[in-house]
N, C-alpha and C positions, 0 to 999 in steps of 0.2 A: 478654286479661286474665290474672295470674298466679294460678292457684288456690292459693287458703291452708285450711289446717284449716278449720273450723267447731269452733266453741268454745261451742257452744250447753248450757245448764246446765238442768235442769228442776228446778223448787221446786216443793214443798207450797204450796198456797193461802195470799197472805199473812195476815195475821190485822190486819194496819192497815197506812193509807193516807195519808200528809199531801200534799194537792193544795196546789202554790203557785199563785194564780192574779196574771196582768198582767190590769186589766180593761179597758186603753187599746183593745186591738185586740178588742174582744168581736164574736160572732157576732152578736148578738141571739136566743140562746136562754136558754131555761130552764136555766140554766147548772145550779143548784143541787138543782134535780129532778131533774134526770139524773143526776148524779155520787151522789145520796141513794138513785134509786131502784137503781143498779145496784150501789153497793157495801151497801147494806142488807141488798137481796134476796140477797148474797151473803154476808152474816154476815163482811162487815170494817168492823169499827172505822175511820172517815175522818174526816178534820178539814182545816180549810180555811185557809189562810193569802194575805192579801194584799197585792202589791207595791204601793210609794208611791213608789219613783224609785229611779237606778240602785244597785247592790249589796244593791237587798232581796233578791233570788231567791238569789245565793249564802249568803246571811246567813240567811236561812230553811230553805233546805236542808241548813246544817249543826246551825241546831236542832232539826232535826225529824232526824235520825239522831241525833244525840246524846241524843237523847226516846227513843229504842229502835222508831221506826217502820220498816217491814220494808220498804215501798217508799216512795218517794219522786214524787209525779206532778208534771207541770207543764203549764200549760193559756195558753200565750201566742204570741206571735211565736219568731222561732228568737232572736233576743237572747234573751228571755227565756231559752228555753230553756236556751242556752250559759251563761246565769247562773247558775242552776240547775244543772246539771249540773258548773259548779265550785265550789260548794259538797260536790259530791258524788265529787270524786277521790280514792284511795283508801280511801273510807271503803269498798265492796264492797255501798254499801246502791244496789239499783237505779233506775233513772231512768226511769218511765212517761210518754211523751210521747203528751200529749191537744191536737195542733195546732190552736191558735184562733188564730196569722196569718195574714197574705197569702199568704203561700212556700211556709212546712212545709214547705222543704227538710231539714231534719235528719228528719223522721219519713217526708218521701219516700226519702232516703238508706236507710233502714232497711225500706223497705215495707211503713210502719205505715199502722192506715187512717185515713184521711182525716175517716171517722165518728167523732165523740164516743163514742157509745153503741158502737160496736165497739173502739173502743180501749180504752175499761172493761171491757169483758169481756173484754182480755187478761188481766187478773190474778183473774178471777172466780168461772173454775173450778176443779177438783178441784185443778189444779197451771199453774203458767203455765212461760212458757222465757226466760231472759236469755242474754244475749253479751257480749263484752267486744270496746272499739272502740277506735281510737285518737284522742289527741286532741292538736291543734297547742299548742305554748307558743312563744307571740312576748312574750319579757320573763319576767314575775310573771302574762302575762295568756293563759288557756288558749282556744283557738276549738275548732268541728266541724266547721264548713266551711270557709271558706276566709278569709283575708285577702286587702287589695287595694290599691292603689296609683293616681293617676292616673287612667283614665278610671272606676274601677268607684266611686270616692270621688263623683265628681260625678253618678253617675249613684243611687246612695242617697240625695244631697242632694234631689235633682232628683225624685226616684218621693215627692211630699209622699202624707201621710195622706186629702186630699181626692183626688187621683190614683187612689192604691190601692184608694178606696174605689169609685170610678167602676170602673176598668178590672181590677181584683186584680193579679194577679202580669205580667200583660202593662204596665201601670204601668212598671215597668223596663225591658222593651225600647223603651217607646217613649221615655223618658229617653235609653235609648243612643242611638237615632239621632238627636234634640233634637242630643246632646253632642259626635258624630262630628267635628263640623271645629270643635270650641272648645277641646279637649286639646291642648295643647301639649307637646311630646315635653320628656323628660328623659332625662339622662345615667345610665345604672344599672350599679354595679356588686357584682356576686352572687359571692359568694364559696360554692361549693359541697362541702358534707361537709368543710369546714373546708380544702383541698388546692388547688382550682380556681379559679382568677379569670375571670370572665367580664366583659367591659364592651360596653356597647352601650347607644344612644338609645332610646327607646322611648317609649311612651303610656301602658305598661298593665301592671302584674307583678301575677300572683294569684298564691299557695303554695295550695294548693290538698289538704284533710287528706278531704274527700270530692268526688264530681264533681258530685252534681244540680245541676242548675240552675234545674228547677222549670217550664219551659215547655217542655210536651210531652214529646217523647224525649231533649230534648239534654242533652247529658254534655260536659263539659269536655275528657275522653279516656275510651274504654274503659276503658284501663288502671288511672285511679283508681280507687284501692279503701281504705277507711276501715279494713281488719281488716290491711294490707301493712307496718306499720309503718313507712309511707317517706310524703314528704309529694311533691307535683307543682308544681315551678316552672314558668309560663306566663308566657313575655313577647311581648308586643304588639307590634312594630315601626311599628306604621300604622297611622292609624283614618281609614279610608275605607273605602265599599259594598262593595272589593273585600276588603276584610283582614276584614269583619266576613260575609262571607258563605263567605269561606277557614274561616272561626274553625266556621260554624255547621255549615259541610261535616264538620268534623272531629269537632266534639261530636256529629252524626247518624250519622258512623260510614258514610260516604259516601266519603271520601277516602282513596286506597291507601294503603296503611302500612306502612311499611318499618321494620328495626331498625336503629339508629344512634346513637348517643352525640353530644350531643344526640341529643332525641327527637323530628327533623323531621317534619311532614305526608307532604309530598312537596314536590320540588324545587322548586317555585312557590312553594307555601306555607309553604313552610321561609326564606325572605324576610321574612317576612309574623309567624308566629308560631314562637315556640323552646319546646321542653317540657325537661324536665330532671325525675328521678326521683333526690328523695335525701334523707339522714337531716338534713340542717339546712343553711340557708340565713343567709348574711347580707348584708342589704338594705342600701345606700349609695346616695343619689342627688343629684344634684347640677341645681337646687335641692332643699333638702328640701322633700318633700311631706308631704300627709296620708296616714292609711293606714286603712280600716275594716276591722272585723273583726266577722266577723258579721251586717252589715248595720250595724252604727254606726260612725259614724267615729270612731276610738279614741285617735291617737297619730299619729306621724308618724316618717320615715324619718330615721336610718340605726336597724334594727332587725333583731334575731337570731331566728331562728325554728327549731323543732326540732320534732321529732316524742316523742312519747312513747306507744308501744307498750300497747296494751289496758291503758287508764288509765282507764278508766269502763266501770262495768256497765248494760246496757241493756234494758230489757223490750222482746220483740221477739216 
């Protein structure tokens, strides 16, 4: 993995707090006791705002900085969150993630905790610490983690709310292998850092702006990193037990690794899956497909995607 700066900012205690909350995905806690007694007992002014369908969280989040509030929280799934957080680009006011989804892949990406009442006492005390992260734009539309194409479409559609609620985040792998022999490959061609033409059949392209994946250790690659300013192209070649047990070798960081342009596994599984490291991607595929982002299925291909360089500040 490529070491970069840390860019880590230390603040005076904020003095207010607007939580935007999604209450589709609630925990079943005392949601409103906790967020009262921890920022009360802390002498910050907090106020609560709540989503009704999509585009409240960015539309919230840029009233509540334009209100002069010094953080920004959000308390949902990682959609929510990504919604949220782009209300909040450029403006410098930061983004305290209180993960109440399935996933909490974005606030596992960041090694936020998991606790409600510990994630509130990031900003609690004498002085908290922000970073600045990067975040994908496919179109007018910004993600944190990754976008997807092909199998990872069907496998959001598939992971329902009754699902999630039985199984949590294992919900989606077992979607994936539900979906394994129902993907139909597609023709893709990636056009890389604007110079490269790449073309090939596939099942599956992620862009990929961080790596969690949210189940257990695995990682997409070592190498993704959310602060590198470069985003991770992943294509699929096969969706069979063997290309998805190649995939899961590689995320555990199990399988030798070599440098090479493409960023092959190894010689087997360089058949299998392609990796590519670069400042913008553009997706063509032939049919068009769908494409989610974030976990929602957003759009559909042919679609441009880029990186943009610590574009969001983040309580961490």
């Amino acid at each position: 993995m490529s070491i970069q700066p840390v860019n880590l900012q230390k603040q005076d205690k904020p003095k207010s707090v607007m939580v935007v909350v999604n209450p589709a995905p609630s925990r079943r806690i005392p949601l409103l006791a906790i967020l009262n007694q921890a920022f009360r007992d802390a002498g910050i002014h907090w106020d609560i705002s709540i989503t009704h369908g999509t585009g409240d969280g960015c539309k919230l989040a840029k009233e509540a900085a334009e209100r002069g509030f010094e953080v920004v929280a959000v308390y949902g799934g990682d959609g929510t969150v990504m919604e949220v957080a782009s209300g909040l680009i450029g403006t410098n006011v930061p983004l305290l993630i209180l993960g109440g989804g399935t996933g909490n892949l974005v606030a596992s990406e960041l090694r936020l905790p998991g606790d409600l009442e510990k994630a509130c006492d990031l900003i609690c005390g004498e002085s908290y610490r922000t970073k600045h992260i990067d975040v994908g734009m496919m179109g007018d539309k910004p993600f944190l983690l990754r976008i997807g194409c092909g199998i990872e479409v069907g496998v959001v559609q598939e992971a329902t709310r009754e699902l999630k609620d039985q199984f949590g985040k294992w919900a989606y792998v077992f979607s994936a292998i539900k979906l394994l022999q129902d993907i139909p490959e597609a023709d893709y061609e990636l056009v890389l850092n604007g110079e490269e033409t790449v073309k090939s059949s596939g099942v599956a392209c992620v862009v990929a702006n961080a790596g969690t994946v949210g189940v257990g250790r695995l990682t997409l690659a070592p190498s993704v990193d959310v602060n590198d300013g470069r985003l991770d192209v992943f294509l699929l070649k096969k969706a069979n037990i063997e290309g998805i047990v190649q995939l899961a070798r590689k995320m555990m960081g199990l399988e030798r690794h070599k440098k090479s342009d493409p960023d092959d596994i190894d010689l087997d599984a360089s058949k299998l899956i392609t990796h590519w490291s670069v400042e913008s991607v553009d997706i063509k595929t032939d049919p068009v497909i769908d494409i989610q982002v974030d976990g929602d299925v957003a759009a559909q291909t042919p679609q441009l995607i880029k990186a943009l360089p610590n574009a969001l500040r983040v309580v961490v």
